[in-house]
N, C-alpha and C positions, 0 to 999 in steps of 0.2 A: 548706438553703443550697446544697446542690451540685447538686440538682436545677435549681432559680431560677439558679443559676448555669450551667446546662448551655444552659437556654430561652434565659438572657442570650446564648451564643455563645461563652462562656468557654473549650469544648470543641471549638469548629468544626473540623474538618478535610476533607482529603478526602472525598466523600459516597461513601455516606449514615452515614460511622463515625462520625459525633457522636451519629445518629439509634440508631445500633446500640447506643450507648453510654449512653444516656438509657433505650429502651425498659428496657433491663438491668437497670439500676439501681432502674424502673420495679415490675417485675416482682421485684426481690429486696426491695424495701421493701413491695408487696404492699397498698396505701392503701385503706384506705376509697375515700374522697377521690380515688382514682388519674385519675379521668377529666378532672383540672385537668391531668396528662401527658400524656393521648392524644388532647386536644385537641391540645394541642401538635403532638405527632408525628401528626396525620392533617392540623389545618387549617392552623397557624403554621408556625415557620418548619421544621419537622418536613417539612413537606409531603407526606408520606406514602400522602394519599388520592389526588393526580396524578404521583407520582414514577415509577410505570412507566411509564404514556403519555403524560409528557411530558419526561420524560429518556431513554430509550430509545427508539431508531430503532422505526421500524416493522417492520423486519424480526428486532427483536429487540438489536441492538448500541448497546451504548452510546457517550455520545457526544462520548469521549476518542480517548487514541491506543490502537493496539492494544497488549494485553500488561497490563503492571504498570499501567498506569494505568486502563484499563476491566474490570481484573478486579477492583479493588475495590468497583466498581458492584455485581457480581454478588457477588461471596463474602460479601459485608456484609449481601445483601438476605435470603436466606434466614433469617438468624438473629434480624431483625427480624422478619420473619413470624413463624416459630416463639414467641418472647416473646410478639407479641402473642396469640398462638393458647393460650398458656401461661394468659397473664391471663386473659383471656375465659374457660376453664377454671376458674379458681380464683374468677371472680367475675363469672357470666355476667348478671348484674343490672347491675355496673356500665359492661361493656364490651357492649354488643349488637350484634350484624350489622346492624341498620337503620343503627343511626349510626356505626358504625365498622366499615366492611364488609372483608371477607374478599379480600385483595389481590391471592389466587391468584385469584379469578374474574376477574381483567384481561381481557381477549381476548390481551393483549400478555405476559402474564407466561410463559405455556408459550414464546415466542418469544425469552424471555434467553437461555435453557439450549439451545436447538436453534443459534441465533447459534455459539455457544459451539464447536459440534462442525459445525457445518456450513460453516464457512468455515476449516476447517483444509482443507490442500494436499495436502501425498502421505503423510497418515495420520502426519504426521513433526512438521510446519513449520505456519507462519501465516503470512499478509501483512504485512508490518511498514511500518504506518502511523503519523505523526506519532512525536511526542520514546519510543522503545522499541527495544530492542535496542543491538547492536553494530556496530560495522564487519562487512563480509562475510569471513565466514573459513570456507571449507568445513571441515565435519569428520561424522562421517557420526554423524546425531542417532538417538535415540531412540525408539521408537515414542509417537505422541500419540493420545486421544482423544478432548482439548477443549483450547480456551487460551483466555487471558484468564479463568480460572475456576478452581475448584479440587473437590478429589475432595469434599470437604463440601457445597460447593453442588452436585453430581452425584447426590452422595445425597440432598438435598434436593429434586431434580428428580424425582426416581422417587420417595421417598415422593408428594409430591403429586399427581403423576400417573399414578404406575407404567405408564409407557410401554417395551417392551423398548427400545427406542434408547438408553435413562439407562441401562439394563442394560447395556447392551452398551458405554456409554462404562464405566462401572467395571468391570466383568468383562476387559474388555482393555487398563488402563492400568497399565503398567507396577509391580509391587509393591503393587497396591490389597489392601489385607484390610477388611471392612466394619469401620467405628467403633464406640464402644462402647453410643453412641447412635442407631444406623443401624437397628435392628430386623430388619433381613436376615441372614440367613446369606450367605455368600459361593456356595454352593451353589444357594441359591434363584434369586438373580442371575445365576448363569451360565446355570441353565434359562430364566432369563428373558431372556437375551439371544441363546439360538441361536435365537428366533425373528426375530430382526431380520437382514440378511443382511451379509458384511465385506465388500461390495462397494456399499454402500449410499451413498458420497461418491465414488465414482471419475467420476462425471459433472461436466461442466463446469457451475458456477452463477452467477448475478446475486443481487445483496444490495440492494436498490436503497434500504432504508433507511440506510446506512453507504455505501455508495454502492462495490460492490469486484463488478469482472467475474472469475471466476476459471475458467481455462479448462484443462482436464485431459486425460490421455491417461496411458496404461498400468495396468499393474496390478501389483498385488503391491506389491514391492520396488522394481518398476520404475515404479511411479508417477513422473509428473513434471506440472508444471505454469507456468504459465505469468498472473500477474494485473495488476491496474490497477487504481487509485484513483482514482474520475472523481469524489466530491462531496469534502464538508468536514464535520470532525469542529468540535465547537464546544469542544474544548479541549485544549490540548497538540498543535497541527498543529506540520504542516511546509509548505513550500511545495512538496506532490508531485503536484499534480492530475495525474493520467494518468501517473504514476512506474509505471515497468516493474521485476516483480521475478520471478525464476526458480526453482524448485527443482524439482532430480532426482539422481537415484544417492544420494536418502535423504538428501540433503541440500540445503545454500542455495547455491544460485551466485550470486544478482542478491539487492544489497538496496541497500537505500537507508546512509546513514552512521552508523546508529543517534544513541542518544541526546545531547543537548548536551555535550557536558565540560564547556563551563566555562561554560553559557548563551550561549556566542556565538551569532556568526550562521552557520559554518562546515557546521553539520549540519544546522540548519532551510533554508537558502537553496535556490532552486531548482537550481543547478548539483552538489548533492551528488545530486540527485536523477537518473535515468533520463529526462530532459524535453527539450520544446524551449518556449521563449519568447520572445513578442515584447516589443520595445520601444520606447517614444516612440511611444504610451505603453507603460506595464506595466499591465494591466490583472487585476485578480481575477477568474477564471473559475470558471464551473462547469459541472459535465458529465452527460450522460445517455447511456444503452445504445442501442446504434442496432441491435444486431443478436448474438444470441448461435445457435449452434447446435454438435452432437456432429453428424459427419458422417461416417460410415466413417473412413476415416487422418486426414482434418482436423476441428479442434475451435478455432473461431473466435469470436473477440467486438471489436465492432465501438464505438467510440465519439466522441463529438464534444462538444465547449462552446466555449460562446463568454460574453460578459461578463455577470459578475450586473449587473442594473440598478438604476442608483443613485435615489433617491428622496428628495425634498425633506421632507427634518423637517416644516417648518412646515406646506407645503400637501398633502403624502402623495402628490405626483403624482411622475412620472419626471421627472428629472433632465438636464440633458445631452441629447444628441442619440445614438440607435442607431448600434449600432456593427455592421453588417453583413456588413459586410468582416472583422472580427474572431474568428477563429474555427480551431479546432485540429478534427483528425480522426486519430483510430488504429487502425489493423488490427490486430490480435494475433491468430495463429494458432498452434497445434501440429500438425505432421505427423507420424506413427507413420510410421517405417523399418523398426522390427522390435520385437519383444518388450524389448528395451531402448536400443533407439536410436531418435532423433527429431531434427529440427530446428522453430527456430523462425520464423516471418516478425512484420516488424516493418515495415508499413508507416505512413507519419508523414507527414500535410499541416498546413501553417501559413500563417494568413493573416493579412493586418492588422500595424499597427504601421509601422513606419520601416525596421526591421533585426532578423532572427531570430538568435536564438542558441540549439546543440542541443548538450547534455550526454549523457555515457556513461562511467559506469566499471565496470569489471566488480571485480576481487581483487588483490591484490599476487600479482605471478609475473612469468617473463622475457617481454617480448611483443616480436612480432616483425611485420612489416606486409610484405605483396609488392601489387606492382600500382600503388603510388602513389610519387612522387619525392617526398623530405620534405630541405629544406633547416635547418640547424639555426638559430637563432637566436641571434646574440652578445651573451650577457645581457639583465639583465633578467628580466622576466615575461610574461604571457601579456597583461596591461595595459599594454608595450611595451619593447622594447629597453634606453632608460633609463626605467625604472621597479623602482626594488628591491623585492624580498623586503617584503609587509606594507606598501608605501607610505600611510601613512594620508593625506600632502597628496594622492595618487592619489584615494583614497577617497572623501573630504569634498569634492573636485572634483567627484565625479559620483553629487553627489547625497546623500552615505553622511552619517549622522548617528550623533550619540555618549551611546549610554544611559549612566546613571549609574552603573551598577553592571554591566551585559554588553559594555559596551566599541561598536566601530563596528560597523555595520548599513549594508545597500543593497542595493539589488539588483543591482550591478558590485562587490561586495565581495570576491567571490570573486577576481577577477581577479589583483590581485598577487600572492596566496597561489597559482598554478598555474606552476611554472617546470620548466624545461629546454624552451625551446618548440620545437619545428618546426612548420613548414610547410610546406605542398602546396595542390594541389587536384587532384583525378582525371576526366578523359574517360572513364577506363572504370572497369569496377569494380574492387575492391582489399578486400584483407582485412586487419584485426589478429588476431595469435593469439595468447591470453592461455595459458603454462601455469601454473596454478596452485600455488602453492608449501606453502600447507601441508603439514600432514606427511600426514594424510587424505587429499589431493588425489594427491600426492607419487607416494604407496603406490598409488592405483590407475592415474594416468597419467591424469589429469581437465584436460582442457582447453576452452577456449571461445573458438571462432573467430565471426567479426563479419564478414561478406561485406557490405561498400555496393555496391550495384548501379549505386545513382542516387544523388545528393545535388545538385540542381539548383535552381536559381532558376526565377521565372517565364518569362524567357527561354528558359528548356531549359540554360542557362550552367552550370557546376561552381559549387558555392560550396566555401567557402576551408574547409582543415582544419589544425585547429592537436593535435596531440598533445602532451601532457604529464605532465609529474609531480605528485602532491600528495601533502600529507599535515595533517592536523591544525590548524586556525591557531592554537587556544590553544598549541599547544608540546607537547615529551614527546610527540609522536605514534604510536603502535601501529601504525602503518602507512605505508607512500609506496607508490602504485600510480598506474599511467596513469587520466590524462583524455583523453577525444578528447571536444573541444573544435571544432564546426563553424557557422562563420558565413556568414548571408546579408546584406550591407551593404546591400540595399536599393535602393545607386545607380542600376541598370538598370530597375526595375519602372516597367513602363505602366502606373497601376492602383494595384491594392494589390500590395503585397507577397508575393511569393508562395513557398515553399520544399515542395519534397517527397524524401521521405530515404525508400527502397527499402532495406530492409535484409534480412538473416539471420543467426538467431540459431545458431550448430552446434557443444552440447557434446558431447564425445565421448570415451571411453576410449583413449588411446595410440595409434592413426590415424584420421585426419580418415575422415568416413562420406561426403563431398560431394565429390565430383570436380569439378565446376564451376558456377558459380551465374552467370548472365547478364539480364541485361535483355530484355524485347522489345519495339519501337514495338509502338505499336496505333494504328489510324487513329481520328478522330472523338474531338471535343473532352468533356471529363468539367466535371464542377461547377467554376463561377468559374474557367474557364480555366485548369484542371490537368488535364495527360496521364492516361488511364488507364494503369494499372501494371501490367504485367506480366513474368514472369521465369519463364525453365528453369532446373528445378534436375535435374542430371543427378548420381548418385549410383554411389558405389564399386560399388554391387551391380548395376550397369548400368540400375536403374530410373531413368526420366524422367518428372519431374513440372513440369505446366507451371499456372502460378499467373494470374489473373486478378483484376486487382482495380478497383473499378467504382462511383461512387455511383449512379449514373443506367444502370441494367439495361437499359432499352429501346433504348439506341442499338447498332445493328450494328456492328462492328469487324471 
C-alpha cells in the first residue's frame, strides 16, 4: 500500500526525494516482483531513465536557484544510484543493465558534481541566483569546495569516478572525516588529491548550461571575483538577468536580496537586483556570452540579450513582430592593482522600450556621494512626492495586480517602498561611497566606492538620479540601505531609446586605491548609435590605466 501510494504522488516533494524515497523502500522490501517499482522510477513518473539530461543544464547545474534549492537535485541523486546499484546486486536477474541502465554512464552525470565545485568564486562563496540566501552582509566566510551539494554526494563523485578533483573537494573542506560508508581513508584522499593542483578555479569561467560568466582575479586569500546571470533557471528565479554580484577580501560584497520573506514581490522583482530595464514594454529576455578572456591585470566578460520570441500555441510560428531595437549589453571586467587590490569596470548599454530604469545597491553602511548636486525631496517616495510609504492605489495604477495569498506584484512595485528620495543628475562624473558597517567589514575598514563616469541618454544628455532608502516590504526588515535609483525618460530619443552607464566598481581597505577615474570622447560612431566608451583610471600608486571599450573593433578612433 505505501509503495502504490508512493507511484500515486502521495509522497511527491521536491525532486527527485519522492524518487529517493520510493527506490529505498524499494530495496529494503527486496521483491521478487520489484521490477513493477523500477519501472516506475526509470519510465513513470519516477523518470529516472532522463532525469540527468533532461533536468540538468548541460553544463552540469541544475535547474533551480542556487543553494538549498539545487542542492537537493544533487544530494538526493546519488543515493538513488547507489539503491539501485544495491538491488541490481542482490537480484541481478531482476534488475538488468539492458533495461535499466546504469545512470552513471550519462555523458552528463560526471558534469553534476564538477558544476558543483567549479562555479564556486574565491574558494569561499557562490553566485547567488534566484529565491537563496540573505540580504548582503559581509562577514569573512569560510573556506568552500563545492555548493549547492554536500560532502556525501562528493564522496559519491569519487567513488564513481575516483577523479583526484572529488579528492581534492573532500580533503580540503573544512572538518571532512570520510563516512562510515565512504570506503576511503581520509589518508588515501589526501594522496589522491595532491595531484590535482589549489589553484585549479582561480581562472575566470562561462557555464553556458545555467547560464553564469564568472570572472576572476587573485590568488590565495586574495581571490576576488566578479559574475553575471545572462539565462533562466526553470524554478525558483528571480528577475536577475545580468544581475551584477561581487566577492573579495573572503567574502560577499554584491548580492542580490536573497530569499522571499514573505513570498512577496520585494526580493524576486528586478530593482532588488544589480540591473537596468526597460519599459513600455517590459519585455522577458534572454542572454548569451559575447566574449570572455584572462588577460594579464584584466579578466573580462562580455554579454548581450535581447527578447525571447514569443510563439503562437496554435500555428507554432512567431508571434508579434521582432524587436531589434530591443536589447541590453554588459562589460564586466577585473583589474589587478596589486596582490590584493583591484578595481572593477561596469560598463551597461540599453536599448528599446519608452523609458529605462537602472538599479544598484550595494550593503547597509554611512554612504557619502561628491561630484553630483542632490536636492532632497519633500515626502513621499521614489513613486512621487505625494505618494505614501506602500501606496497600493499607486500600485494597482500601474499595472500591479493582487495574488491571493503573496499580496501585490508589478513590475513599478518597488517604487513606493524606496523613500527619503533625492535628486540630481551629473555632467561630470561623481561617486557614492558605501562604508560598510558590519562588525567584519567594520574590523577591517572595508568599503566600496561607485565612480559614474557617464550616465547619458541617446543624446549624450545626463539622465536623472534618484538616491534612496529601502528596506524590506513585508515589514520587520533586517536591513535599510541605499538605492541609486537612475532613470532615462525617454522624452528626447530620435529612434530607440537609448542609455549607457560608465561605471567603476573600487573596493578597498581604509584608503580609497583610485585617485581619479574620468571619461574620454572617442571619435567614430559604435553600434545603434552609442558612443564608444572609454576612461583613465589614474591610481594612488601613480599607475595609469586607460580602458577602451568597443562593439565594432574595426573602426579607427
Amino acid at each position: 500500500v505505501w509503495m502504490q501510494g508512493s507511484m500515486d504522488g502521495a509522497t511527491r516533494s521536491n525532486e527527485p526525494y519522492h524518487q529517493r524515497g520510493l527506490v529505498r523502500m524499494a530495496e529494503m522490501l527486496n521483491y521478487e516482483r520489484g521490477d513493477d517499482f523500477m519501472d516506475w522510477l526509470y519510465d513513470g513518473d519516477g523518470k529516472m531513465r532522463i532525469f540527468v539530461p533532461n533536468t540538468f543544464f548541460r553544463d552540469g547545474a541544475p535547474y533551480e536557484s542556487t543553494g538549498g534549492y539545487n542542492s537537493m537535485h544533487v544530494v538526493a541523486l546519488g543515493p538513488i544510484v547507489e539503491s539501485i546499484e544495491h538491488l541490481r546486486d542482490l537480484r541481478p536477474e531482476v534488475y538488468p543493465r539492458e533495461k535499466y541502465p546504469d545512470i552513471t554512464q550519462s555523458l552528463r552525470y560526471q558534469n553534476v558534481f564538477d558544476f558543483a565545485m567549479d562555479s564556486v568564486t574565491i574558494g569561499r562563496n557562490f553566485p547567488q541566483v534566484g529565491d537563496t540566501g540573505s540580504p548582503p552582509v559581509y562577514r569573512v566566510l569560510p573556506p568552500a569546495t563545492w555548493h549547492s551539494a554536500s560532502a556525501a554526494a562528493l564522496e559519491h563523485a569519487y567513488r564513481v569516478f575516483r577523479e583526484p578533483k572529488f579528492a581534492w573537494a573532500l580533503a580540503n573542506a573544512p572538518g571532512w572525516q570520510p563516512s562510515a560508508e565512504f570506503g576511503f581513508t581520509r589518508e588515501e584522499i589526501e594522496a589522491e588529491a595532491a595531484q590535482w593542483p589549489n589553484d585549479w578555479n582561480d581562472a575566470s569561467s562561462l557555464h553556458d548550461g545555467y547560464g553564469l560568466a564568472i570572472v576572476r582575479g587573485g590568488t590565495g586569500d586574495a581571490r576576488r571575483a566578479i559574475w553575471a546571470h545572462y539565462d533562466h533557471a526553470r524554478g525558483h528565479k528571480q528577475d536577475d538577468l545580468l544581475d551584477l554580484g561581487m566577492d573579495a577580501f573572503r567574502g560577499n560584497i554584491l548580492s542580490h536580496m536573497g530569499y522571499p520573506r514573505n513570498w512577496g514581490q520585494w526580493e524576486g522583482l528586478w530593482s532588488s537586483h544589480n540591473v537596468a530595464r526597460q519599459f513600455e514594454p517590459f519585455l522577458n529576455q534572454v542572454g548569451e556570452p559575447q566574449f570572455m578572456a584572462d588577460a594579464g591585470i584584466a579578466h573580462v566578460t562580455e554579454l548581450r540579450t535581447e527578447p525571447v520570441p514569443a510563439y503562437d500555441d496554435a500555428t507554432g510560428e512567431l508571434a508579434g513582430e521582432p524587436q531589434p531595437d530591443y536589447w541590453q549589453r554588459r562589460m564586466l571586467a577585473l583589474v589587478d592593482v596589486g596582490p590584493e587590490e583591484f578595481y572593477a569596470l561596469d560598463f551597461y548599454r540599453i536599448s528599446g522600450g519608452e523609458q529605462h530604469w537602472w538599479s544598484f545597491h550595494a550593503q547597509e553602511g554611512e554612504y557619502a556621494t561628491e561630484g553630483i548636486d542632490l536636492v532632497a525631496q519633500e515626502g513621499g517616495t521614489l513613486a512621487g512626492p505625494d505618494v505614501p510609504y506602500g501606496d497600493i492605489p499607486w500600485i494597482q495604477a500601474h499595472g500591479g495586480t493582487q495574488h491571493p495569498t503573496y499580496g501585490w506584484r508589478g513590475n513599478y512595485f518597488t517604487f513606493p517602498f524606496l523613500y527619503n528620495v533625492q535628486h540630481g543628475s551629473a555632467e561630470q562624473p561623481w561617486w557614492g561611497d558605501w562604508e560598510l558597517s558590519s562588525p567584519d567589514a567594520q574590523s577591517a575598514g572595508l568599503h566600496l566606492r561607485q565612480h559614474i563616469l557617464q550616465a547619458r541618454d541617446g543624446a549624450g544628455q545626463p539622465i536623472e538620479v534618484a538616491i534612496t532608502d529601502g528596506k524590506a516590504a513585508s515589514g520587520g526588515s533586517p536591513y535599510e540601505m541605499k538605492w541609486i535609483m537612475m532613470h532615462n525618460p525617454g522624452e528626447e530619443a530620435d529612434g530607440a531609446v537609448r542609455t549607457q552607464v560608465l561605471a567603476v566598481l573600487e573596493p578597498y581597505l581604509n584608503s580609497p586605491i583610485i585617485r581619479s577615474a574620468t571619461p574620454i570622447p572617442l571619435s567614430g560612431a559604435d553600434e545603434a548609435g552609442f558612443e564608444a566608451g572609454a576612461a583613465r583610471i589614474e591610481l594612488v600608486s601613480g599607475r595609469v590605466d586607460t580602458v577602451f571599450w568597443s562593439a565594432d573593433p574595426t573602426v579607427e578612433r
